[in-house]
KEVEXKE-808345 format. One record per residue (C-alpha): residue in one letter; x, y, z. Coordinates in steps of 0.02 Angstrom, whole numbers, padded with zeros to 5 digits. Example, Ala and Ser with C-alpha at 12.3 -4.5 7.8 and 13.67 -1.06 7.14 Angstrom:
2
+--------+--------+--------+--------+
| residu |      x |      y |      z |
+--------+--------+--------+--------+
|      a |  00615 | -00225 |  00390 |
|      s |  00684 | -00053 |  00357 |
+--------+--------+--------+--------+
END
This chain:
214
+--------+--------+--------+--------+
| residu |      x |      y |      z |
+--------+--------+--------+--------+
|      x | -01972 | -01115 |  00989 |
|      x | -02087 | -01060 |  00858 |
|      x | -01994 | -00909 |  00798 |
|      x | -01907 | -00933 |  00612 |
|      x | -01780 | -00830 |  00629 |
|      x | -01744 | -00872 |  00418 |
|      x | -01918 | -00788 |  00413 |
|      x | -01890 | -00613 |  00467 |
|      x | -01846 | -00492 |  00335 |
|      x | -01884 | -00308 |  00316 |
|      x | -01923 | -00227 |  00142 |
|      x | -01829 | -00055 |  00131 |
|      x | -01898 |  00093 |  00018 |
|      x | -01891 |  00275 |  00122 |
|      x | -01739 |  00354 |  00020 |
|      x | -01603 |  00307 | -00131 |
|      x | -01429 |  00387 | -00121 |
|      x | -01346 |  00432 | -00281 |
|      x | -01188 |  00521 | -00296 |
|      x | -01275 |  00690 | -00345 |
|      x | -01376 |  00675 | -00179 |
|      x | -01195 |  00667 | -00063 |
|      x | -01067 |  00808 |  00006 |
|      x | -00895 |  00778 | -00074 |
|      x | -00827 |  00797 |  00091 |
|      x | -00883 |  00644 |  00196 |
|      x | -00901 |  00717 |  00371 |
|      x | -01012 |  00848 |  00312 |
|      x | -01122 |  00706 |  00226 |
|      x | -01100 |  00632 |  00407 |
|      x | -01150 |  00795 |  00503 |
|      x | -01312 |  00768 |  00374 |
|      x | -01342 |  00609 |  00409 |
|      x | -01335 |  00622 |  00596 |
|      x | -01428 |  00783 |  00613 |
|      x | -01579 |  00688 |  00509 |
|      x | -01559 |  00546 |  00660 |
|      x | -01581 |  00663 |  00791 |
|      x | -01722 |  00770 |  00703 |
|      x | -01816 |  00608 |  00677 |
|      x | -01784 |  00597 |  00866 |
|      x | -01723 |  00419 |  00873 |
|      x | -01650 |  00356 |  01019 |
|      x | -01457 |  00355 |  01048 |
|      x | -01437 |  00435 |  00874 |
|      x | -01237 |  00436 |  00920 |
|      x | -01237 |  00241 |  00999 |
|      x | -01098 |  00160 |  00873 |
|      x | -01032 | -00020 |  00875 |
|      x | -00864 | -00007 |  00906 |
|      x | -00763 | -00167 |  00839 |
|      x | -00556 | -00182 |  00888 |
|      x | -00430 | -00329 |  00875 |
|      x | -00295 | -00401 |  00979 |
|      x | -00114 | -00398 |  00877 |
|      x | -00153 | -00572 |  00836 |
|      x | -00336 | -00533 |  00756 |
|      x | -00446 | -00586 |  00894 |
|      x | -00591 | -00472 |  00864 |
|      x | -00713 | -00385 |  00995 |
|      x | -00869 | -00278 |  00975 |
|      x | -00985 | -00167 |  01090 |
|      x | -01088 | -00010 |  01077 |
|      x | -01011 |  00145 |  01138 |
|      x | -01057 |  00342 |  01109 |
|      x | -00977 |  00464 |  00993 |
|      x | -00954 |  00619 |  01065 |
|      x | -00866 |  00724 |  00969 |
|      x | -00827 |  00711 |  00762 |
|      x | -00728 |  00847 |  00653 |
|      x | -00596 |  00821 |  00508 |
|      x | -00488 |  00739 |  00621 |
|      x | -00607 |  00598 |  00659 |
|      x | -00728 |  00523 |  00773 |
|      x | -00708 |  00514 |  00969 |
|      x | -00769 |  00416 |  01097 |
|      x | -00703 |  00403 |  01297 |
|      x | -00664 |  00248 |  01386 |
|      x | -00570 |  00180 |  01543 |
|      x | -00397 |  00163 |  01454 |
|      x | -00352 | -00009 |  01542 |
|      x | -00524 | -00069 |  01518 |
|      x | -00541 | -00210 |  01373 |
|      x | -00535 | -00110 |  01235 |
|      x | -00434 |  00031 |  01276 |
|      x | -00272 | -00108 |  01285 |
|      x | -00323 | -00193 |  01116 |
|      x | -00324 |  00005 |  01050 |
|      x | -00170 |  00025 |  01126 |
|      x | -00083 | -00117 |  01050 |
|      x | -00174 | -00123 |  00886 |
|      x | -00226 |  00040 |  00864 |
|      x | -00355 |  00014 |  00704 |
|      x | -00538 | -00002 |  00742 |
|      x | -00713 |  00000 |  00640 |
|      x | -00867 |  00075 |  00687 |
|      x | -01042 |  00051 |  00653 |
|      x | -01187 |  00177 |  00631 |
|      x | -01356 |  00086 |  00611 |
|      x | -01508 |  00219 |  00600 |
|      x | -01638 |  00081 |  00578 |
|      x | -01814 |  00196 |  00551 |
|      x | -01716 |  00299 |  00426 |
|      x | -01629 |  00116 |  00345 |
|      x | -01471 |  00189 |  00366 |
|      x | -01289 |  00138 |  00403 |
|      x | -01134 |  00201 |  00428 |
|      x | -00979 |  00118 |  00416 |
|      x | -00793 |  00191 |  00472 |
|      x | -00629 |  00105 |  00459 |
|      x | -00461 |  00195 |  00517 |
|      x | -00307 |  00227 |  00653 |
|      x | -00351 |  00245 |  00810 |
|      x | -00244 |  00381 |  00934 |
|      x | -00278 |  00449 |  01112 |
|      x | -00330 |  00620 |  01109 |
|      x | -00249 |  00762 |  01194 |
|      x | -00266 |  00764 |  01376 |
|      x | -00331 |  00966 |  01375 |
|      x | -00474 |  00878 |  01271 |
|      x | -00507 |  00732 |  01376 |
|      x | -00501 |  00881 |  01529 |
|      x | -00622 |  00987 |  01457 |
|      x | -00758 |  00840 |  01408 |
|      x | -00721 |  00750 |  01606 |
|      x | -00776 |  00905 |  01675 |
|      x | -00921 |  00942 |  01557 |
|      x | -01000 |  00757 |  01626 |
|      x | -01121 |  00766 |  01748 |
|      x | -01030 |  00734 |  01934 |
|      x | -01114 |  00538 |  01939 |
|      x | -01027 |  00504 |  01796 |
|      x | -00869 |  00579 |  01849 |
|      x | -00854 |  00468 |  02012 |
|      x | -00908 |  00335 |  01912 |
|      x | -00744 |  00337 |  01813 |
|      x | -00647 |  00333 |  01970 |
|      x | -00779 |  00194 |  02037 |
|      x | -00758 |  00072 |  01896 |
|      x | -00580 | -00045 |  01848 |
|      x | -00674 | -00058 |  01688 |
|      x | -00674 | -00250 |  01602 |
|      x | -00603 | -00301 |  01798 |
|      x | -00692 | -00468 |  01888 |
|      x | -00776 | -00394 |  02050 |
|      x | -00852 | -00494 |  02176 |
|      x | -01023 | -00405 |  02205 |
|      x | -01115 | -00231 |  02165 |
|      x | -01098 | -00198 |  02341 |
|      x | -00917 | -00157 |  02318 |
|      x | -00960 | -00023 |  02181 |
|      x | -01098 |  00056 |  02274 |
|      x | -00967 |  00080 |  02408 |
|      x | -00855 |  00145 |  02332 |
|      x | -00953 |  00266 |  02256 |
|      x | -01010 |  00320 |  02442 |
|      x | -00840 |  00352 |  02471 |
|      x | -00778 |  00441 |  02352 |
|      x | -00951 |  00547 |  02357 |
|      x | -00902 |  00607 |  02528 |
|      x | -00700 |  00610 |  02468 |
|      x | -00762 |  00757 |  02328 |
|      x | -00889 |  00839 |  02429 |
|      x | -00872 |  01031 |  02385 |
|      x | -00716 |  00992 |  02275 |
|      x | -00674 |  00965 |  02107 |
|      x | -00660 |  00792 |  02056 |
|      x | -00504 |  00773 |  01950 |
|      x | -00492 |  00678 |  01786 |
|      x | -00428 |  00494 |  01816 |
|      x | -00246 |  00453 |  01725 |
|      x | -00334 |  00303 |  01648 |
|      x | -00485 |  00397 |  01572 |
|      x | -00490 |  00486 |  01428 |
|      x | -00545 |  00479 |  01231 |
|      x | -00483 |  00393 |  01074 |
|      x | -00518 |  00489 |  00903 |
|      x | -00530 |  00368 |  00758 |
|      x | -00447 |  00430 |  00599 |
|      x | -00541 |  00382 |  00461 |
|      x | -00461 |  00319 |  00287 |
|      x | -00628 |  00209 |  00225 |
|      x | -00823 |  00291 |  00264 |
|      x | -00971 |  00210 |  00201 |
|      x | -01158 |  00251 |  00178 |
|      x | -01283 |  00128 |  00157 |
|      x | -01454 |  00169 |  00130 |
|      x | -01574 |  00034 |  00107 |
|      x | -01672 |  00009 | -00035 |
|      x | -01817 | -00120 | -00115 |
|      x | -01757 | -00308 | -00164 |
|      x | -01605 | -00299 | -00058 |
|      x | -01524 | -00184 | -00183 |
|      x | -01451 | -00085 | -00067 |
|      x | -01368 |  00106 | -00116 |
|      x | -01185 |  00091 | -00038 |
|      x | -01069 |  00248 | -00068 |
|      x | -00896 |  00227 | -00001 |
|      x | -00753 |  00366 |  00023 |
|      x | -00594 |  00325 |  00022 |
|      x | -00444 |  00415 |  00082 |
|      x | -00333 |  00439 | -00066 |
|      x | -00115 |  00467 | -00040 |
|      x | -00141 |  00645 | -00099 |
|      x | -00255 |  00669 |  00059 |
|      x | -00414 |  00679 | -00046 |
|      x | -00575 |  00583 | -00037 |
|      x | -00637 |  00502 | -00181 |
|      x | -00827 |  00411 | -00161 |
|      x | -00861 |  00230 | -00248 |
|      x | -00999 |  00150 | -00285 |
|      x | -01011 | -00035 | -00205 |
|      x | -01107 | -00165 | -00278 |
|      x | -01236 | -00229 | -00113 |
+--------+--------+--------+--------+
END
């Protein structure tokens, strides 16, 4: 293998971030930040690593999409019995991950995780495109299956099961919002001196930005 891995380094220098330059409110600096992503039309501007733990700290990460962010926090959907959606459910803290690499930009989230309401999950299920719909009934998310075959038969199945009918939203699918207390924005800059702004969630409910050494 000739690839040095040690070798490959990227110099950053598009944009600083000073505290002058960011909303006081963090998910309107977010609403920024992601609206630049999507204008620069990258791809997956929403894809975010979401990272959870069992109750005894063993952690797990994988990329899932946000689909809906307001004060409240930031919500993704997800096979509730699948891998994650037990660890949320019986450690319900989890991180996520923003990483906007042509605009050398991250995004980093902390908080408490809690289901949404079931009107909400409703209304997104039936905004999804019908594939996607019988693909939540298709898939026992995170389960050992023998062969494709089995999916792809399913799926037949339940095609002709919903023909001309509404397909209802599975018990075990829905969305998580994740309540932020800790945000983060990290914008890269020139000799690894990196511009990191964090807000934190103060006890009076306020939101009060740091600077953090990189």
């Amino acid at each position: 293998m000739n690839l040095s891995i040690a070798d490959l380094r990227q110099n950053y220098s598009r944009y600083g971030l000073s505290e002058t330059d960011v909303d006081p409110n963090p998910f309107k600096q977010f609403a920024t930040w992601l609206q630049q992503a999507v204008d620069a039309q990258l791809l997956e501007p929403n894809a975010m690593t979401l990272a959870t733990a069992t109750p005894d700290g063993q952690p797990s990460a994988r990329m899932v999409l946000l689909k809906d962010f307001d004060e409240r926090g930031f919500v993704f959907f997800t096979n509730y019995q699948s891998h994650k959606g037990k660890q949320l459910t019986d450690n319900p803290w989890a991180a996520l991950v923003f990483w906007w690499v042509p605009l050398e930009r991250q995004v980093r989230i902390e908080g408490k995780v809690e289901k949404i309401a079931p009107q909400e999950s409703d209304a997104y299920f039936h905004s999804r495109p019908r594939e996607s719909q019988l693909g939540a009934w298709v898939s026992n998310q995170s389960q050992i299956i023998a062969n494709r075959d089995l999916l792809e038969q399913k799926l037949e199945e339940l095609t002709a099961q919903y023909t001309d009918r509404e397909i209802p939203r599975p018990p075990h699918w829905g969305g998580f919002r994740v309540v932020p207390t800790n945000i983060e924005f990290w914008q890269g800059r020139p000799s690894r001196l990196h511009d990191r702004l964090r807000y934190c969630l103060t006890e009076e409910g306020a939101w009060l930005i740091e600077r953090l050494s990189p």
